[in-house]
C-alpha positions as CSV (number, residue, x, y, z in Angstrom):
1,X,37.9,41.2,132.2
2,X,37.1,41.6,128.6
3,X,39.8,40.4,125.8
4,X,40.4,43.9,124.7
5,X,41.6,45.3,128.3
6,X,43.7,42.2,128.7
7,X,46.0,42.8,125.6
8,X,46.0,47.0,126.2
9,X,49.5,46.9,127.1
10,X,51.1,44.9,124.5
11,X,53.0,46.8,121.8
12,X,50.5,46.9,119.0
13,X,53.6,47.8,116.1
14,X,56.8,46.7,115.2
15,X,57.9,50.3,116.1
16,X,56.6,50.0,119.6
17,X,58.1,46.5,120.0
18,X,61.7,48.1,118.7
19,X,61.3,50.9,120.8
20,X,60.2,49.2,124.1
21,X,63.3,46.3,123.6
22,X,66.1,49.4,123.0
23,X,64.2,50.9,126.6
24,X,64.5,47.6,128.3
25,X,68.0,47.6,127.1
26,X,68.9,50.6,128.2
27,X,68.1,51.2,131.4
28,X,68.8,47.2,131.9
29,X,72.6,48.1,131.0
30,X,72.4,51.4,133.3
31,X,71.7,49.1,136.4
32,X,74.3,47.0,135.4
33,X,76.9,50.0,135.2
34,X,75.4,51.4,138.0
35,X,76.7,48.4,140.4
36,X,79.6,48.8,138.6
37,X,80.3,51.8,140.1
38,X,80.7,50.4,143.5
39,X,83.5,49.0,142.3
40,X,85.3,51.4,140.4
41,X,87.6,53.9,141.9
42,X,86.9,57.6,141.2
43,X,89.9,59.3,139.0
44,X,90.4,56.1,137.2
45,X,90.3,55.8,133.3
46,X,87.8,52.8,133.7
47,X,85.4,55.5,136.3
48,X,86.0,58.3,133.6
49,X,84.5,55.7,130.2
50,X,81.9,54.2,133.0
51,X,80.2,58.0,133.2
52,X,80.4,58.8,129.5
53,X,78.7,55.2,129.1
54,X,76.0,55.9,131.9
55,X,75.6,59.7,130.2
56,X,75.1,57.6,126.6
57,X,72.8,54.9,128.3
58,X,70.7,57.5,129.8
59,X,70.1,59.7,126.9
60,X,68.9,56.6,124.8
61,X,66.9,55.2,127.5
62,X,65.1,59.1,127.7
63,X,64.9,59.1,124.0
64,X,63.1,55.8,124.1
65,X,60.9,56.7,126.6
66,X,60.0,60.3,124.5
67,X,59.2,57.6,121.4
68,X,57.4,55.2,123.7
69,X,55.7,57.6,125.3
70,X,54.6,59.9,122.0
71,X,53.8,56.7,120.0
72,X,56.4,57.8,116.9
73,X,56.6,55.1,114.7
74,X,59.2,55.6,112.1
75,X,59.2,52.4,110.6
């Protein structure tokens, strides 16, 4: 394998690597909240801010992936 295949999927700007750590991030936390739920009892309060957290979490992690994914780099 050549060197420049091997290093194709490393973020090549500080905008990719800001982007691809708030990604991780996100859906890392979604998982988490996500086990969560098997925990939670539906009606509660703590149910109720677990789904406007998991509706936050998933928006940012689509966003991310829509920067990721269109190489934006804003910085």
């Amino acid at each position: 394998m050549s060197r420049s295949t091997s290093h194709a999927r490393q973020p090549s700007s500080y905008s990719q690597q800001l982007w691809l750590w708030m990604f991780t991030l996100s859906v890392g936390f979604l998982l988490l909240l996500g086990w969560s739920f098997l925990y939670l009892e539906p009606g509660t309060a703590s149910y109720v801010i677990g789904q406007v957290s998991a509706a936050v979490l998933a928006v940012t992690a689509v966003g991310t992936g829509i920067a990721l994914y269109s190489d934006w780099e804003p910085f």
